[in-house]
C-alpha positions in Angstrom: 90.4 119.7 107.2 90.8 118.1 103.4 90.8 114.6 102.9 93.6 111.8 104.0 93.8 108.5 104.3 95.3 105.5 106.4 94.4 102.8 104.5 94.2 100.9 101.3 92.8 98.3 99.1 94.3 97.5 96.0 91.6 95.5 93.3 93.7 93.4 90.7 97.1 92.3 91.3 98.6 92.3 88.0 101.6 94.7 86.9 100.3 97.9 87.5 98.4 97.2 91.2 101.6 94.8 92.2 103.8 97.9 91.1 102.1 100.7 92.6 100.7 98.7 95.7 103.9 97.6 96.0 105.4 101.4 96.5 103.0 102.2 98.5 103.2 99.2 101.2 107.2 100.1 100.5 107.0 103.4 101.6 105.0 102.1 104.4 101.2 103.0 103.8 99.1 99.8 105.3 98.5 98.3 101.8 96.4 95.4 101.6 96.0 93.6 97.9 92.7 91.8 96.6 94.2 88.8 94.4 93.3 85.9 92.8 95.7 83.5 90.9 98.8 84.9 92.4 97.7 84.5 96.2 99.7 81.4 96.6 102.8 82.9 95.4 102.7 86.3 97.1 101.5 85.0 100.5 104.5 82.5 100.4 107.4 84.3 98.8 106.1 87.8 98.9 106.3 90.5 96.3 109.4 91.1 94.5 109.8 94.2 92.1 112.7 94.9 89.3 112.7 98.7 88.6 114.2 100.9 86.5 113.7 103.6 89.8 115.2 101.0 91.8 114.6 97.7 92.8 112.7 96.3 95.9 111.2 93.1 97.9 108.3 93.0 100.6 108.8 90.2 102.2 105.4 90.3 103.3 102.5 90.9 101.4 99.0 91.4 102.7 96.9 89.7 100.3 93.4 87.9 100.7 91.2 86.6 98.2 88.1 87.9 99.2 87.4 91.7 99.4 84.7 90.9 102.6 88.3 89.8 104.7 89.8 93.3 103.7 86.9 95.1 105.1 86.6 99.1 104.8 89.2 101.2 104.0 89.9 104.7 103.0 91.1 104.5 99.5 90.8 101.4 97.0 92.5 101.8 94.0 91.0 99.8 91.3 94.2 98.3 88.7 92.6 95.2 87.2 91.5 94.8 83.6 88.2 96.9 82.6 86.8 93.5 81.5 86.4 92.1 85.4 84.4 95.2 85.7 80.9 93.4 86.6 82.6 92.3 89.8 82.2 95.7 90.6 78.3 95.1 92.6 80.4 92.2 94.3 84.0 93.9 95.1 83.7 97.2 95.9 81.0 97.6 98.6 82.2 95.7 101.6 85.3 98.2 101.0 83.8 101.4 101.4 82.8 103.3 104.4 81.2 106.5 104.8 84.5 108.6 103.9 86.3 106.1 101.6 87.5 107.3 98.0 87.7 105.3 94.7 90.7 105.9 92.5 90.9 103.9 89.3 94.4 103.4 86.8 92.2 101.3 84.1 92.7 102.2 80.8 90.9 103.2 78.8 86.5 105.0 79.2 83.5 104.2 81.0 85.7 103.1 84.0 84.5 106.2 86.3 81.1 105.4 85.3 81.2 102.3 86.1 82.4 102.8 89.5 80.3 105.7 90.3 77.4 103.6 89.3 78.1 102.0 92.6 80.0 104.6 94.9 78.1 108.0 93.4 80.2 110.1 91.5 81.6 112.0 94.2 83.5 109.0 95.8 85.7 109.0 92.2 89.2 109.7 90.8 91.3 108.1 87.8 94.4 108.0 87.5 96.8 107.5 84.2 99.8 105.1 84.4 102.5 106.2 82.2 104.9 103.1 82.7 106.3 100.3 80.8 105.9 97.1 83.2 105.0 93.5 82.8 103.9 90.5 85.2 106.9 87.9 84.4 105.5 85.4 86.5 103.6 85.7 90.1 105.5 87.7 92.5 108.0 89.1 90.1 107.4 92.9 88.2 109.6 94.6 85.9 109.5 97.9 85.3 111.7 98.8 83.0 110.7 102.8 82.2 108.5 105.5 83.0 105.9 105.4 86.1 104.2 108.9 86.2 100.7 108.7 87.5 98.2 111.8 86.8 95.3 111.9 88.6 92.2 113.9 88.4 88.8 114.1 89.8 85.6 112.5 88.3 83.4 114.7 90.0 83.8 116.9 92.9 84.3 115.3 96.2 86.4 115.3 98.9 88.6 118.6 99.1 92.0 118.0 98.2 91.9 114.1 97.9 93.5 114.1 94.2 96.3 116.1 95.3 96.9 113.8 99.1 97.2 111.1 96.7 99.6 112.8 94.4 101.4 113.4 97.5 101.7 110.3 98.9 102.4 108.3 95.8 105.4 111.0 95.4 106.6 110.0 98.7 106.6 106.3 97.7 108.8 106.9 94.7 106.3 107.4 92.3 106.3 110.5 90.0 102.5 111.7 90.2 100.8 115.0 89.5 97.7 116.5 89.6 95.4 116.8 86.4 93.1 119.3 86.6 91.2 118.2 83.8 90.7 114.3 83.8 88.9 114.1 80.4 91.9 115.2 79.1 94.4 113.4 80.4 92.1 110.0 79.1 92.3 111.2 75.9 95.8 111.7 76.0 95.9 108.7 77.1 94.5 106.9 74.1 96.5 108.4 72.1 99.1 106.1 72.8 96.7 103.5 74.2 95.0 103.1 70.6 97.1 102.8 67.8 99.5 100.9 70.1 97.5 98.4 71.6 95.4 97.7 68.9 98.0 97.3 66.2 100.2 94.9 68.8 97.1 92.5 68.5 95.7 93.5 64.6 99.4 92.6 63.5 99.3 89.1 65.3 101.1 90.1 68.7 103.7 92.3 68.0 105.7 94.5 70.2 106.3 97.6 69.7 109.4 97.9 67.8 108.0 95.7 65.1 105.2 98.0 64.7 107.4 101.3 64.7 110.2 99.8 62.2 107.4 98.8 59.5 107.0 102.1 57.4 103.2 101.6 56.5 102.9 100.2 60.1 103.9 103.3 61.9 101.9 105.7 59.4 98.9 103.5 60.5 99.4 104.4 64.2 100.5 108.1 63.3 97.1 107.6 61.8 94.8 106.8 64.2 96.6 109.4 66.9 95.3 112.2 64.5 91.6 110.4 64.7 92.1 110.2 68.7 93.2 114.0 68.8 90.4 115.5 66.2 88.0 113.2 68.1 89.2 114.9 71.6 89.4 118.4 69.9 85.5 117.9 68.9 84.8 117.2 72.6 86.1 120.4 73.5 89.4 118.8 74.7 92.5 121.0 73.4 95.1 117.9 72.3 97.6 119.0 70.4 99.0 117.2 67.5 102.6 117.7 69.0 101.2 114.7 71.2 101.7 112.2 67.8 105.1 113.2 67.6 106.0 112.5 71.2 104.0 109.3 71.7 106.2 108.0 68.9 109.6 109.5 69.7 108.9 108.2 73.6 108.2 104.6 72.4 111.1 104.1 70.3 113.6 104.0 72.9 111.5 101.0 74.8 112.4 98.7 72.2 110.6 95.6 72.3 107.9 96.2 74.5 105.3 94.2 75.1 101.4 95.5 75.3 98.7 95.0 77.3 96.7 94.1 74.9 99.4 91.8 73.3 100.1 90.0 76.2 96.0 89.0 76.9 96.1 88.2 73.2 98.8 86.2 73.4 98.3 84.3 76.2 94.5 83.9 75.4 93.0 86.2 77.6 90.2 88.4 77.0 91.1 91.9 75.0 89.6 95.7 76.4 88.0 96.2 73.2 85.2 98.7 75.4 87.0 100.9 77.4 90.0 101.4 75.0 88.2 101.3 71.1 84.6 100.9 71.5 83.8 103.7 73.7 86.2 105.9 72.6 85.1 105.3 68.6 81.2 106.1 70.4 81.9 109.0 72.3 83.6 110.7 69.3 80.6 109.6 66.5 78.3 111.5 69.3 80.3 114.6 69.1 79.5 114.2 65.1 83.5 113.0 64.2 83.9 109.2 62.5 87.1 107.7 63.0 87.5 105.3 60.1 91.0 104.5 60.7 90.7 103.4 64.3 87.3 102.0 63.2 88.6 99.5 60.6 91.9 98.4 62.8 88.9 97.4 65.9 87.9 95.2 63.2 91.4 94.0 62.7 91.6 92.8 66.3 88.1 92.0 66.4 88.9 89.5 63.8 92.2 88.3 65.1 90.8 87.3 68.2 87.9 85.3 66.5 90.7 83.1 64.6 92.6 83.2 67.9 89.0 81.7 69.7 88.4 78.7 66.8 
């Protein structure tokens, strides 16, 4: 019999574990949600979700704020930011049992690893949120596009546990598929992930459509997706440069959207520099490919968030 599960744990309660948490314990799947700052405001008033695929409210939102008062459960999906990863030791273990799985929709590399540092690499999937969404305050989501999921398997586990959870997020309004090869789909990832995130911070904290209607701006990011998709290529990924293109022609139509990476700069948070530049820019100078664009905008934010720190 492959693999199921009954229930979950989501880690991090910003936009994207509020969001697709939120589907799930919609759809009815026993959903519980590991939060911090927002447990006040979701144990009182619940969890309310504006969607472009159709609003909804849960009146009642199982949150706790301590992952030992959650206790095991079959699948945790991990959706804070990669830089509360050395909670990890502390978080994950009093989740698992003997069967559970570990699914992951971090941005960025190294978030497998990190898990499966913990879990074993068997225990692990990641998945890739395609989805424009922001936190407006606690308790309130927007989603204003997008939402597909792809997830893949770090290592092989559990028989048919990617595609159970493709299932199941389908059945909770959520347009998932399988990806047969996760490497893959984490580099075509970043090649939105990098030129967009980084510039919305090198530029100052920028949205979007600022970057995309400066000329030199958008040949910048047009830039750096060729570096992401030559870096891929010399990992034995096959990206093809059609995915510049249609990163850009996708984005336009969001209009003034607002980052990640923008928003932590913004509002003073702590940036992904690992997971989404540093590692990346790594794993490709292994495979014997520099990436001096991408390179010298990491410097950019790099520097940014110095004069944002004095």
């Amino acid at each position: 019999m492959s693999w199921s599960f009954e229930s979950v744990a989501v880690v991090g309660a910003g936009a994207v574990g509020l969001y697709y948490g939120g589907r799930l314990a919609e759809a009815g799947e026993e959903t519980a949600f590991l939060v911090r700052s927002d447990f006040p405001a979701l144990a009182e008033h619940g969890l309310v979700v504006e969607s472009a695929h159709g609003d909804f409210r849960l009146e009642r939102v199982r949150c706790f704020r301590d992952a030992a008062e959650i206790g095991p459960v079959d699948l945790v999906v991990v959706s804070w930011k990669a830089t509360a990863n050395g909670r990890f030791p502390e978080v994950l273990p009093p989740l698992l049992h003997d069967g559970t799985q570990v699914l992951t929709l971090q941005n960025g590399l190294g978030n497998c690893e990190a898990i499966a540092a913990i879990t074993g690499p068997e225990r692990v999937l990641g998945g890739l949120c395609f989805v424009c969404i922001n936190r407006i305050r606690p308790g309130l989501i927007r989603h204003s596009a997008g939402g597909r999921v792809s997830i893949g398997e770090f290592a092989d586990g559990e028989a048919g546990r990617a595609e159970e959870i493709v299932r199941r997020f389908k059945a909770a309004n959520v347009p998932a598929k399988f990806a047969p090869d996760l490497r893959k789909a984490q580099w075509e990832k970043l090649v939105w992930n990098m030129p967009f995130n980084g510039l919305s911070v090198a530029e100052g904290g920028v949205t979007t459509d600022v970057l995309l209607d400066n000329g030199p701006v958008e040949d910048e990011v047009r830039a750096v997706m060729g570096e992401v998709t030559a870096a891929a290529r010399a990992l034995g990924l096959d990206l093809d440069e059609e995915l510049i293109d249609s990163n850009i022609e996708r984005t336009r139509p969001m209009g003034p959207y607002k980052t990640s990476s923008m928003i932590d700069f913004v509002e003073g948070r702590e940036v992904e520099l690992e997971p989404i530049w540093r590692e990346p820019i790594r794993r490709a100078a292994d495979a014997g490919v520099a990436m001096p664009r991408a390179q010298a905008m990491l410097e950019r934010i790099e520097a940014r968030l110095r004069e944002r720190s004095r």
